[in-house]
C-alpha positions in Angstrom: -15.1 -36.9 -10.4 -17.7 -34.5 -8.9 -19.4 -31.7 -11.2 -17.8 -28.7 -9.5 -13.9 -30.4 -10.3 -14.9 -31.3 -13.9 -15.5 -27.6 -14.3 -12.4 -26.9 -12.4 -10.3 -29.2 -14.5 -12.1 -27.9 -18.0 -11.4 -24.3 -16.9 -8.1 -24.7 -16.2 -7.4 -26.5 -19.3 -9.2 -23.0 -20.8 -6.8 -21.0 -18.5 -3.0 -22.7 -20.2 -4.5 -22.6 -23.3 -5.4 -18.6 -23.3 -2.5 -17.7 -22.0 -0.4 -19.4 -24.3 -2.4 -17.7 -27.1 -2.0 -14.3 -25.3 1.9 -14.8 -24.4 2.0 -14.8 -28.3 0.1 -12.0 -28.8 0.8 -8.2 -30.5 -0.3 -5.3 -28.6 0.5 -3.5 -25.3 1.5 -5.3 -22.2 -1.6 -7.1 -20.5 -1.2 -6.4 -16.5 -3.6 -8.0 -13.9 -3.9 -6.7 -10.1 -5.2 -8.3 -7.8 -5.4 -5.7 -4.6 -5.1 -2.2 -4.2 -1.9 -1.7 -3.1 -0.7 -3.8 -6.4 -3.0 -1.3 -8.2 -1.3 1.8 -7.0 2.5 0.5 -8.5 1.0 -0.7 -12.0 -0.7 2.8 -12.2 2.6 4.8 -11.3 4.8 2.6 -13.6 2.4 1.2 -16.5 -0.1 3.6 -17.3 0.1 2.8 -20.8 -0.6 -0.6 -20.4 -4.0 -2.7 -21.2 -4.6 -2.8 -17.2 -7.2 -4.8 -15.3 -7.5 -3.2 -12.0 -9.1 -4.5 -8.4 -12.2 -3.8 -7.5 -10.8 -1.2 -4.7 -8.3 0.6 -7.1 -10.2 3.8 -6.5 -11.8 3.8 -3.2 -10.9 6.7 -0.6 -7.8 5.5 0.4 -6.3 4.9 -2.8 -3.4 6.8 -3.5 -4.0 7.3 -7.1 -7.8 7.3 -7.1 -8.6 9.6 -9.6 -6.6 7.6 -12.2 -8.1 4.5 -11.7 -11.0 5.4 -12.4 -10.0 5.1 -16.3 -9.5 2.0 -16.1 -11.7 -1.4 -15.9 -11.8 -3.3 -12.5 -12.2 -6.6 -12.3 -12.3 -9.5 -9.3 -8.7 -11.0 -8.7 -10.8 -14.8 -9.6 -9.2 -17.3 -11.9 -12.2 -16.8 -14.3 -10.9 -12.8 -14.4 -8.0 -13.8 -15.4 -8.9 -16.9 -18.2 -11.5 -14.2 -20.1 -8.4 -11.0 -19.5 -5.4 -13.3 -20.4 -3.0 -11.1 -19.0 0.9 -11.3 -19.5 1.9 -10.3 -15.9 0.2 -10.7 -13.0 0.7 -8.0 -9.7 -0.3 -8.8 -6.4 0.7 -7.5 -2.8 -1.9 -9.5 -0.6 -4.8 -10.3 -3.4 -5.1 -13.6 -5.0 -5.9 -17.4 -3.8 -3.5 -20.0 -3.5 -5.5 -21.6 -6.7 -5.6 -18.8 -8.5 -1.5 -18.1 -8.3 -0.8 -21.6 -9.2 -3.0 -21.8 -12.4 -1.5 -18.2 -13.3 2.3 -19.9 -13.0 1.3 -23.5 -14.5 -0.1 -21.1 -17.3 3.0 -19.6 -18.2 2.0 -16.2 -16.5 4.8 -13.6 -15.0 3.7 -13.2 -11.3 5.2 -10.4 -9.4 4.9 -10.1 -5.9 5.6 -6.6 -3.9 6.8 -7.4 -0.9 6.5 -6.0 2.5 8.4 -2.9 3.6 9.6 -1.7 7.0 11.7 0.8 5.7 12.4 3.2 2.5 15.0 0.5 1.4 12.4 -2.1 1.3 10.4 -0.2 -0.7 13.1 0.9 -3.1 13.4 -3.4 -4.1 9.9 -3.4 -4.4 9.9 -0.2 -7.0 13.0 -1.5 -8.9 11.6 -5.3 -9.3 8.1 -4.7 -10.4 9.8 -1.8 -12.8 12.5 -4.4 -14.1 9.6 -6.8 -14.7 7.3 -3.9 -16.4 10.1 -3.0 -18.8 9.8 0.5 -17.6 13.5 0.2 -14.9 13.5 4.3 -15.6 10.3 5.2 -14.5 11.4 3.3 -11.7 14.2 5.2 -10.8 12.5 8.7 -11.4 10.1 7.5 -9.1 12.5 6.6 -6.5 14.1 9.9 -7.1 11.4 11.7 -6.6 10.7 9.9 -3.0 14.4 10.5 -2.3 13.5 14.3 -3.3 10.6 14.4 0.0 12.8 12.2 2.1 15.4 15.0 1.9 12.8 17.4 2.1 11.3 16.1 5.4 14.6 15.2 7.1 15.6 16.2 10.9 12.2 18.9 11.3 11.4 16.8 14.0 14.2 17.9 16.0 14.4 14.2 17.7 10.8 15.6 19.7 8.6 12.6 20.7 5.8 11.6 18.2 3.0 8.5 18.7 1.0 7.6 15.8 -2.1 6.5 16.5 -5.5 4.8 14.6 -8.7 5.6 15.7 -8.9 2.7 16.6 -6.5 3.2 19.1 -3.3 1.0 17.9 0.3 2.7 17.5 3.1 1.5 15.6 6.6 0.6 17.2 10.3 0.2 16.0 10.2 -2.5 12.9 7.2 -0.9 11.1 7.0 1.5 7.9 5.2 4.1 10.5 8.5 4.2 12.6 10.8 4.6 9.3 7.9 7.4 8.3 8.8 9.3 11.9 12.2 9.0 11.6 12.4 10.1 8.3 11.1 13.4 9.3 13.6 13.6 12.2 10.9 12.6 15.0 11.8 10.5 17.9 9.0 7.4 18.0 7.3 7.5 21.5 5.9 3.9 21.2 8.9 1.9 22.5 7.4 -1.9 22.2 8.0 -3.5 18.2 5.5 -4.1 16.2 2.2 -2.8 16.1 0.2 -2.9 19.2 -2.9 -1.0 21.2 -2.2 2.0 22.8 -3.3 2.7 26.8 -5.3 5.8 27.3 -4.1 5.8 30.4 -0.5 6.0 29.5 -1.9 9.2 26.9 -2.7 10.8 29.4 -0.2 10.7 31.8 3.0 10.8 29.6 1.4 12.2 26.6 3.3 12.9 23.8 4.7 16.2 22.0 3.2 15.1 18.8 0.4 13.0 18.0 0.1 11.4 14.3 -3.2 10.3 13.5 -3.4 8.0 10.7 -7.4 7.0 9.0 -9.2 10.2 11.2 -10.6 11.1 8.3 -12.7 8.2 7.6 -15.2 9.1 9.9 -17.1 5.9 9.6 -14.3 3.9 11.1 -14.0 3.1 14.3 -16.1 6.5 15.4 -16.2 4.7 19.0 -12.1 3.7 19.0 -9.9 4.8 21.9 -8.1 7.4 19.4 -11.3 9.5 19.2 -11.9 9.1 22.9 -13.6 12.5 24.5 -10.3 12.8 27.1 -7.8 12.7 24.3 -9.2 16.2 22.4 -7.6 18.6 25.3 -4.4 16.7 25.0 -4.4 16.7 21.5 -5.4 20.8 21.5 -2.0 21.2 23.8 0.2 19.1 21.4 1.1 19.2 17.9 -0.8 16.8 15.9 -0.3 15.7 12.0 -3.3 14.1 10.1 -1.8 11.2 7.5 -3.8 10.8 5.0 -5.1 6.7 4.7 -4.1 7.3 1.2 -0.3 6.8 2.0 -0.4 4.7 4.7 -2.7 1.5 3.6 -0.3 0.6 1.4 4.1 0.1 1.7 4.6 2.8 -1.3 6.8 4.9 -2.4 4.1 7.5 -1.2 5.1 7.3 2.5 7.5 10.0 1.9 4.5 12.2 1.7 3.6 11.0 4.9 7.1 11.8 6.1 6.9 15.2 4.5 3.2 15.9 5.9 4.8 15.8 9.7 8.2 17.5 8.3 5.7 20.7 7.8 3.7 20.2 10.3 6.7 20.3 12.7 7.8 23.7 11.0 
């Protein structure tokens, strides 16, 4: 057996053994993400818990920012989790194959939040990670209070033609979260094709839309060169409505959507 697998084996020998001293253990809950979007849930529904963050828990486009910063981040790495011993685990994308095994083989509750293309979707993801939390009524005020903007936002559209668009010039067709987000608000999506896909400048231009949604413009770094910041669009875009989402509630299939829903409700008003 190679050096680097003796250390693999001895560490994961470490790794059952801590957890099965932890899963013993008095104290509040120990809760380990492992991306951002896992980040923003455990936040919302376990702020009272001894949390381990991700390293991106309060970048820009975090949706709850402000309170990460309180907390300690750590890498999603299966040496994280052997020194933290945490009793669940939350991931939406974050984590190695390797790392998810040893967390199951070591007894570890691993919650997964799955993706969303609609508000339904999203209300299984808020009632299972809640249900595994112990907190199920935090989870139904915070479903509440999406239902609350949902309600808000619903039918200002007036069934007018929207297309969301990236700087980087891609647009988001029926089967997404972004077409459940323009429906919600009572917009008709103008991007016909499924999925998410890039948009044509020339087809802006000659069928624009009466609505453009622009989703990540304020992160002016990004993609300063796309199609969606393309000289020729800012006349069209002057002539039309147009709603800035903030990245904040659209990196991640959350129950904040809704305030993406409600941000082009108003803006249609």
């Amino acid at each position: 057996m190679s050096l680097r697998w003796k250390w693999v084996a001895g560490l994961v020998a470490v790794l059952a053994c801590g957890f099965a001293t932890a899963s013993g253990a008095e104290g509040p809950l120990r809760v380990m993400s492992l991306d951002q979007c896992a980040d923003q849930f455990v936040l919302a529904l376990k702020p009272d818990a001894e949390l381990r963050l991700s390293p991106r828990s309060d970048d820009a486009d975090a949706y709850l920012r402000e309170q990460a910063r309180a907390h300690k981040h750590i890498r999603p790495s299966l040496e994280a989790a052997v020194a933290f011993k945490p009793d669940v685990v939350v991931r939406y994308w974050g984590g190695d194959m390797l790392l998810l095994r040893r967390l199951e083989q070591g007894g570890v509750s691993v919650v997964n939040i799955e993706d969303s293309r609609d508000f339904d979707s999203i209300r299984s993801n808020i009632r299972n990670l809640a249900s595994s939390l112990n907190v199920p009524d935090r989870g139904e005020e915070m479903i509440r209070n999406m239902d609350a903007r949902l309600a808000a936002a619903a039918g200002q559209g007036k069934g007018r033609r929207a297309t969301y668009m990236t700087a980087s010039g891609f647009s988001a067709g029926p089967g997404t979260l972004i077409d459940s987000i323009l429906r919600a608000a009572g917009f008709k999506n103008a991007t016909k094709a499924a999925g998410y896909q890039a948009l044509k400048l020339e087809q802006l231009v000659l069928t624009p839309p009466l609505m453009f949604v622009r989703g990540f413009f304020e992160q002016a770094f990004m993609d300063w060169r796309g199609v969606g910041r393309h000289p020729v669009l800012k006349p069209l875009m002057a002539a039309s409505d147009t709603a800035d989402l903030h990245a904040s509630t659209l990196t991640c299939p959350g129950w904040f959507a809704a305030d993406a829903a409600l941000t082009l409700a108003e803006t249609a008003q």
